[in-house]
C-alpha positions in Angstrom: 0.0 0.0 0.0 1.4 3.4 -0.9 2.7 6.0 2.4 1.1 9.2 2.7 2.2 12.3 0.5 4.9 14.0 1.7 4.9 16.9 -0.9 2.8 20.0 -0.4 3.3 22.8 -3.5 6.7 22.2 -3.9 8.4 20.5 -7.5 8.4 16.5 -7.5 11.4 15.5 -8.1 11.7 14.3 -12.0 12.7 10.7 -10.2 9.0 10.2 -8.9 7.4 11.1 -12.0 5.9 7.9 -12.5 2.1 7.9 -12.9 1.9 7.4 -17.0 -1.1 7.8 -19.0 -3.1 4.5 -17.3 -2.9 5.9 -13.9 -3.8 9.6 -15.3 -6.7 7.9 -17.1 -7.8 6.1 -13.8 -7.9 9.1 -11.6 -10.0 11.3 -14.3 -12.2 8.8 -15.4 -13.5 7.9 -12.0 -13.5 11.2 -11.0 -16.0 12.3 -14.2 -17.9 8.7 -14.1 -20.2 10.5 -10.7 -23.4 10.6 -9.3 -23.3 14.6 -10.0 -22.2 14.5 -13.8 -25.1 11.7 -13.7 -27.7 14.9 -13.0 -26.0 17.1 -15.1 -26.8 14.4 -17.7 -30.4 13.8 -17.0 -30.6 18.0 -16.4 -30.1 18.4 -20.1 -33.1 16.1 -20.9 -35.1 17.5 -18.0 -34.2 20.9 -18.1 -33.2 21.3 -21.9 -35.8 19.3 -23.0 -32.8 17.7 -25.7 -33.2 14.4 -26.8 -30.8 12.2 -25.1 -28.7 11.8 -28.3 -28.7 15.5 -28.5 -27.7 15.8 -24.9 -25.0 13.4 -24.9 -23.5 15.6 -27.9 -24.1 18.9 -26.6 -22.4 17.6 -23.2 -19.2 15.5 -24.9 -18.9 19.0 -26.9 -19.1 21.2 -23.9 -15.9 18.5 -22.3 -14.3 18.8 -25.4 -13.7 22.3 -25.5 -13.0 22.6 -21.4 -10.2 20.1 -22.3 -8.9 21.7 -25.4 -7.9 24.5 -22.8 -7.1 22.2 -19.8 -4.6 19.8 -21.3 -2.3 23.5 -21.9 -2.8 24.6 -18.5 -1.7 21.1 -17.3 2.1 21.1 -19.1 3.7 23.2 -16.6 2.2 20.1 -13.9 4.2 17.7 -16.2 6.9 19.7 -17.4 7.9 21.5 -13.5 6.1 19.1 -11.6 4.5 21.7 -10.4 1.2 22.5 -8.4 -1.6 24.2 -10.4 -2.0 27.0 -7.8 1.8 27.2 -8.0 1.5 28.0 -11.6 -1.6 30.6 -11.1 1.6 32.5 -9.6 2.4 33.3 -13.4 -0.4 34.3 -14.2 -1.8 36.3 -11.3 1.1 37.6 -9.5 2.5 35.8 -6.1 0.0 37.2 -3.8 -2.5 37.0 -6.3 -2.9 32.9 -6.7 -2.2 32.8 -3.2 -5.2 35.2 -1.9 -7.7 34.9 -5.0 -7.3 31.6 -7.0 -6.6 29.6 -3.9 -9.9 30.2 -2.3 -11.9 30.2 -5.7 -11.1 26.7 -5.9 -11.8 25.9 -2.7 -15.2 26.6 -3.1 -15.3 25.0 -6.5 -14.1 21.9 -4.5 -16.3 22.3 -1.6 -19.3 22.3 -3.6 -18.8 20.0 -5.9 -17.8 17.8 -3.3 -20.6 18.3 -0.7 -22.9 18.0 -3.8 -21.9 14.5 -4.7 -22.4 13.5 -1.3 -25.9 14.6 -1.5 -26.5 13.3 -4.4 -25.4 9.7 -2.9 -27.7 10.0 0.0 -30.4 11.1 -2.0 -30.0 7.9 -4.2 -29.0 5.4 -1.1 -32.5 6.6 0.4 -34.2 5.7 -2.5 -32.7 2.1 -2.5 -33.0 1.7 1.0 -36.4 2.9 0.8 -37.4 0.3 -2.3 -35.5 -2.7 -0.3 -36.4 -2.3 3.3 -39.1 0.0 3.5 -37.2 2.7 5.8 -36.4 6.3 5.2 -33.4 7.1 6.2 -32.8 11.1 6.9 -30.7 12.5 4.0 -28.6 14.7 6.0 -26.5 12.1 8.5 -26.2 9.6 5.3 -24.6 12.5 3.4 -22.5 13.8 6.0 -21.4 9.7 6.3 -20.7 9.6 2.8 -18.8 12.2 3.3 -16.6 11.6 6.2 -15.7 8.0 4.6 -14.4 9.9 1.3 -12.5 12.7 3.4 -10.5 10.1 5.1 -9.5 8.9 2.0 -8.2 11.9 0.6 -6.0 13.3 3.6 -3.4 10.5 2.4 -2.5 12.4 -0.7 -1.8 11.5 -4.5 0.0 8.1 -4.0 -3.2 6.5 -1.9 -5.3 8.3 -4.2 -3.9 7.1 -7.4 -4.1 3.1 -5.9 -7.6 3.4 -4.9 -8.8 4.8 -8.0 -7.3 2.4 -10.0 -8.7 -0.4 -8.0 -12.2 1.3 -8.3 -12.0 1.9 -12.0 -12.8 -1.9 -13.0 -15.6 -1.8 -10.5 -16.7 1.5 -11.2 -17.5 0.2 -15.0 -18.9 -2.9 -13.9 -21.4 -0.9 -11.3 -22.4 1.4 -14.2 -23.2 -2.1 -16.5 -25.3 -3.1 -14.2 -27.5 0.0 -14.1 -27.4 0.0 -18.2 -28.6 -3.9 -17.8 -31.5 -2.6 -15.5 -32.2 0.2 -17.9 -32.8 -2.7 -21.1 -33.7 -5.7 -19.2 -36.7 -3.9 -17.7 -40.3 -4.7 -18.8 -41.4 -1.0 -18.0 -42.0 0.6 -20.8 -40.8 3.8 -20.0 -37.3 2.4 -20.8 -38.0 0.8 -23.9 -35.0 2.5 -26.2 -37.2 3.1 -28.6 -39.2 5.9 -25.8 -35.6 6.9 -24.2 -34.5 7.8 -27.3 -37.5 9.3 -29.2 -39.7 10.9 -26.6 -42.0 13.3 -27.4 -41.0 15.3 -24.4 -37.9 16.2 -25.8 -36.8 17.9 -28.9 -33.3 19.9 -30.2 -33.3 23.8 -29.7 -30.2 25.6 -30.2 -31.1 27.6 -26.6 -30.7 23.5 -25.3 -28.1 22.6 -27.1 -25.7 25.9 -25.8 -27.0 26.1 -22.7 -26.0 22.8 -21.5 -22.4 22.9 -24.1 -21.8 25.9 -21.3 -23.2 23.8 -18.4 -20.7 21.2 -18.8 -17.9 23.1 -20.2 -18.0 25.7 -17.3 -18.5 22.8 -14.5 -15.0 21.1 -15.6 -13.2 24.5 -16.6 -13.4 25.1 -12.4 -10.4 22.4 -12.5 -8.3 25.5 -14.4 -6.5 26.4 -11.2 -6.0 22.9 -10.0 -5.3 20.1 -13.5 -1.4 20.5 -13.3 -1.9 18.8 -9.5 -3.5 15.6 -11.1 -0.2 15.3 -13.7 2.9 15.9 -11.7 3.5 13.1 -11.1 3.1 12.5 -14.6 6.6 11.8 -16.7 5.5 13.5 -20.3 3.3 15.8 -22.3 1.8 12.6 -24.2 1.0 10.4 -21.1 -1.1 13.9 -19.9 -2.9 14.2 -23.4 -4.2 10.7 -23.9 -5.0 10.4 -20.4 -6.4 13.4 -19.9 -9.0 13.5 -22.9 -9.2 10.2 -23.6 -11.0 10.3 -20.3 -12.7 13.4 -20.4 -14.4 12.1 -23.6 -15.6 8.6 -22.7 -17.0 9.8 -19.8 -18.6 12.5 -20.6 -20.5 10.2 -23.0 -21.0 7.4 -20.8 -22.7 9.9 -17.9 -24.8 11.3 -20.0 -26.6 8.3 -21.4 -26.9 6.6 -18.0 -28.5 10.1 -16.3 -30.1 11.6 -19.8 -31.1 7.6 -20.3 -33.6 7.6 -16.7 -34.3 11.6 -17.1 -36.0 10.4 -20.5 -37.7 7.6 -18.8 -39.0 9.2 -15.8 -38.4 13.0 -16.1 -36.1 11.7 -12.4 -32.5 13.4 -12.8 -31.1 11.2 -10.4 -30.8 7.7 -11.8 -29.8 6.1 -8.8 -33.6 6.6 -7.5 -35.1 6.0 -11.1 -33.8 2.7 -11.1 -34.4 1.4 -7.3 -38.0 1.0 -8.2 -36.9 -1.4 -11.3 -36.2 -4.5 -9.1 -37.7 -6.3 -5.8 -33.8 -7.9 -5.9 -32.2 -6.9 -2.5 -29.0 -8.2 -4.0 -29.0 -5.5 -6.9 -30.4 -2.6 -4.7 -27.3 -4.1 -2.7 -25.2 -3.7 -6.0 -26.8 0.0 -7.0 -25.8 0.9 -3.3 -22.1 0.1 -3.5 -22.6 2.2 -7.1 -23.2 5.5 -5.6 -20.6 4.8 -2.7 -18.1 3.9 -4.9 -18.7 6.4 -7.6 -19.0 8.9 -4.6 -15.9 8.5 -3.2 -13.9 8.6 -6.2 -14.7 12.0 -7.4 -14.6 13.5 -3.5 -11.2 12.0 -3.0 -10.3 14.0 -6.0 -11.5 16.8 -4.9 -10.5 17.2 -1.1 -7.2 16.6 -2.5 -6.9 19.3 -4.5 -8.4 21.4 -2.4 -5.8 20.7 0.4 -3.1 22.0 -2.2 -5.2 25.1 -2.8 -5.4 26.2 0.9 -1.1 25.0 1.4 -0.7 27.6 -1.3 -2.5 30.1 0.6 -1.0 29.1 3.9 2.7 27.4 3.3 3.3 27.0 6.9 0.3 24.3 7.7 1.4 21.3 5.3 0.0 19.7 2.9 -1.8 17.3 5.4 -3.0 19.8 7.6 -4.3 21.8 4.7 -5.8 19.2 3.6 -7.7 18.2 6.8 -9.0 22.0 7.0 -10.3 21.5 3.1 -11.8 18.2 4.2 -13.8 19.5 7.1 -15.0 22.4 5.0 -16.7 20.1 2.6 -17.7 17.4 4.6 -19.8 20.7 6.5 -21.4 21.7 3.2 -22.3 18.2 3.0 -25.2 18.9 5.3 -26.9 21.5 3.0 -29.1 20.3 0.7 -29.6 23.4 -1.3 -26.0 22.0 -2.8 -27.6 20.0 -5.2 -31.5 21.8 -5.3 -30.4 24.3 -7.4 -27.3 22.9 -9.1 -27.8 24.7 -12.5 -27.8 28.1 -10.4 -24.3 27.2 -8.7 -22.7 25.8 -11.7 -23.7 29.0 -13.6 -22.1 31.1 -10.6 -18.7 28.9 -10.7 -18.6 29.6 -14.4 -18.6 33.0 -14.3 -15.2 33.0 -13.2 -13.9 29.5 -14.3 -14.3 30.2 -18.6 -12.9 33.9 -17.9 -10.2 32.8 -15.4 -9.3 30.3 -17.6 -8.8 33.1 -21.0 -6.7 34.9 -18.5 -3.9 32.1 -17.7 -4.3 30.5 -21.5 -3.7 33.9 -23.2 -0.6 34.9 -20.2 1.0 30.9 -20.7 0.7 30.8 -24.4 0.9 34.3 -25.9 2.6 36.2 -22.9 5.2 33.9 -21.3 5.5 32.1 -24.4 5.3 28.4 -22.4 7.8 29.2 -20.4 8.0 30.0 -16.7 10.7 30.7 -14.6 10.2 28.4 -11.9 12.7 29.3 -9.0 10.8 32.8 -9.5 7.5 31.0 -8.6 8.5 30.5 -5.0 9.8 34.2 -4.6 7.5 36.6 -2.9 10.0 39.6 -4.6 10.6 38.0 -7.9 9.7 37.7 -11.6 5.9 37.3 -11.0 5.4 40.2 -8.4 4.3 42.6 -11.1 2.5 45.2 -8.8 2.7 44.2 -4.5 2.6 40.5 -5.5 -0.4 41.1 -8.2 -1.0 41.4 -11.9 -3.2 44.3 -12.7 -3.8 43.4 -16.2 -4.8 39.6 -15.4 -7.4 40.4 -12.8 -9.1 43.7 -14.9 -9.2 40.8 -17.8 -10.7 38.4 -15.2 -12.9 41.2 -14.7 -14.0 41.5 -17.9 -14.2 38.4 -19.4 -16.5 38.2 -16.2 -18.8 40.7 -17.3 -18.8 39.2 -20.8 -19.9 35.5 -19.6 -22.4 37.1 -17.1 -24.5 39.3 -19.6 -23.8 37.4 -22.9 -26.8 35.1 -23.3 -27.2 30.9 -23.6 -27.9 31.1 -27.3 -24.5 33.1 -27.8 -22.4 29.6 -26.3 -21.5 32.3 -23.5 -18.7 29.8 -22.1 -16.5 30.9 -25.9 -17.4 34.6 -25.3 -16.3 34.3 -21.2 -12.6 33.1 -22.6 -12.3 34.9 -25.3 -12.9 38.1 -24.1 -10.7 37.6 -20.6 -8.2 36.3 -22.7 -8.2 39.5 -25.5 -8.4 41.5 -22.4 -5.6 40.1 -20.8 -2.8 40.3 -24.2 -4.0 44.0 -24.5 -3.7 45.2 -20.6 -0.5 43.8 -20.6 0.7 45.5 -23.1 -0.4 48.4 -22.8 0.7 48.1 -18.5 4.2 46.8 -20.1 4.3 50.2 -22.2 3.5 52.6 -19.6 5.5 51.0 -17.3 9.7 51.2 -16.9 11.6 49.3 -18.9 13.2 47.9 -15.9 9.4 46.1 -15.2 9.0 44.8 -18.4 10.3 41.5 -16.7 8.2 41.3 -14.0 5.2 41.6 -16.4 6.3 38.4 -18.2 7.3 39.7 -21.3 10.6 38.6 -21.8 10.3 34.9 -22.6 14.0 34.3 -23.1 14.9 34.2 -19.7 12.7 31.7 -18.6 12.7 27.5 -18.1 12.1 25.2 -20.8 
């Protein structure tokens, strides 16, 4: 069994840079194949009246173009081994990751994580309900659920990387079985043939963007943290394949299994759609150990990552520490089930700083620092990424305003493309224009001189 993480946001060492494209795939995939991506699934049926081949494209699209920006944020992970609130330093000044990007994805973390517990207990009470006739209250069950995963998490990437690998294979074989439920069924409801052409359901372009945004704006709130799930990861390929490869399949694979029930029985949570299919205590027994499993893979995830976000902000507690402050954070929001009530409304909130955020560090990586960083400068409060008292003006007005973009653009206009693009205009003009007004002996600090930093 692996020993608990020693690194906080410090390099890893090239030497332990192990975890190839399997292990990358693993972690990603089980942290995507989740009870919550399940009702984002069955919320583009539900809520965007699609038809659930329609959903399943408009949500694989919205992952696609999340990871078409993700797997560029995620080289410095692989290339430095470094942390991705580390790497916000770049972008956002020292002080600036530290005090702003930190705590934004420690709410992003948080909720997502206190939502899938919810969503857990919500389905667990539904199969407890159909087997043995007892409601359970929702609230202790989630805050269980979420203890369990929590635990989990605090012994950092090495234990996490094991266990997800060893859940992957059941995972799958959980989610077979609620496909086999879904087909094997003699409700008619869940005839393909009704699932697939209901009448309920039918494409509008206002749908079909609106949930493209959903889902790309729900993983875009990993921009801050996706270098800390590859470095441990030895090349730029290994991160690619694993990264999308997983992205994609699962995207698909949620999708149908939640979009699949929604179309059925207008439920978004499958988990309680399906625990009135069978009198079987043995597969309510099975659908059970679904939603822990599944459960736990994304939280462990997600209090990890968290942990690193609040060692950033606070070097001096450790990475377990940190980690056991993130952990009792989420397991608290557990206990609120307005989490998941009005999901749509707090995805749409996280987004309006995820697609803008992310325009900001693309535009500063790619076009500004030229994929370099300087990486000993990273760790100095009085160094290269300073800029102006340990912030960069220009990236947080462009934050700003890709902000304002996202948030008054409407559905129909794919707001997500707008909420990047505009952040990340913003950002190569603002620090240009800060570059020229400011002394040539700054132009450094603003990033501008590619040649002097690390390959």
């Amino acid at each position: 069994m692996p020993a608990v993480e020693e690194y906080g946001v410090e390099p890893i060492p090239e030497s332990l840079r192990t975890a190839g494209w399997r292990d990358l795939f693993a972690i990603n995939f089980t942290f995507f194949l989740n009870p919550v991506m399940y009702v984002l699934g069955a919320l583009a049926v539900v809520d965007g009246r699609l038809p659930l081949a329609w959903a399943v494209a408009a949500m694989v699209l919205g992952q696609a173009l999340a990871y078409a920006c993700l797997v560029f944020v995620a080289e410095p992970g692989v290339d430095h081994g470094l942390a991705g609130q580390v790497e916000m330093r770049a972008s956002l000044g020292y002080w600036g990751a530290r005090l702003l990007s930190s705590p934004y994805r420690v709410v992003a973390s948080t909720y997502w994580f206190g939502a899938q517990a919810l969503v857990g207990a919500y389905g667990l009470q539904a199969v407890i309900q159909a087997g043995w006739g007892r409601h359970v209250p929702l609230v202790p069950m989630a805050v269980a659920l979420a203890l369990a995963d929590a635990t989990l998490a605090v012994f950092g990437f090495d234990v996490m990387r094991y266990v997800l690998r060893v859940i992957l294979p059941v995972s799958l074989a959980l989610t077979a079985v609620l496909v086999a439920l879904y087909l094997s069924t003699d409700d008619p409801r869940f005839a393909p043939a009704h699932a697939f052409h209901s009448s309920a359901e039918h494409l509008t372009w206002v749908g079909f963007a609106t949930y493209v945004t959903v889902m790309c704006a729900s993983s875009l709130t990993l921009v801050t943290n996706v270098a800390d799930l590859c470095r441990y990861t030895p090349t730029r390929r290994d991160m690619r394949i694993g990264f999308v490869a997983s992205a994609l399949i699962s995207a698909v694979v949620t999708t149908f299994v939640g979009g699949y029930a929604a179309a059925a029985t207008g439920d978004t949570n499958p988990f309680v759609a399906v625990a009135d299919l069978t009198s079987s205590k043995l597969l309510l027994i099975v659908i059970a150990a679904a939603i822990v499993v599944q459960g736990a893979a994304a939280n462990i995830t997600n209090v990890y990552t968290s942990g690193l976000s609040v060692v950033n902000s606070v070097p001096g507690l450790g990475r377990l520490r940190a980690t056991l402050i993130a952990a009792a954070a989420a397991v608290g929001l557990s206990a609120f089930p307005d989490v998941i009530n009005r999901a749509q409304t707090w995805i749409t909130h996280l987004g309006n700083l995820a697609a803008p955020l992310t325009g900001v560090v693309l535009a500063d990586y790619l076009v500004v620092q030229r994929r370099r960083l300087n990486v000993p400068a990273l760790f100095d409060p009085n160094g290269r990424y300073r800029y102006s008292g340990g912030v960069n003006p220009a990236a947080l007005a462009a934050v700003a305003a890709g902000a304002a973009v996202y948030f008054t653009v409407p559905q129909a206009s794919l707001k997500v493309v707008w909420g990047i693009a505009a952040a990340a205009g913003a950002h190569v003009v603002l620090t240009r224009l800060w570059s020229a007004a400011a002394a040539p002996s700054t132009a450094p600090a603003l990033g501008l001189q590619g040649d002097g930093g690390i390959e």
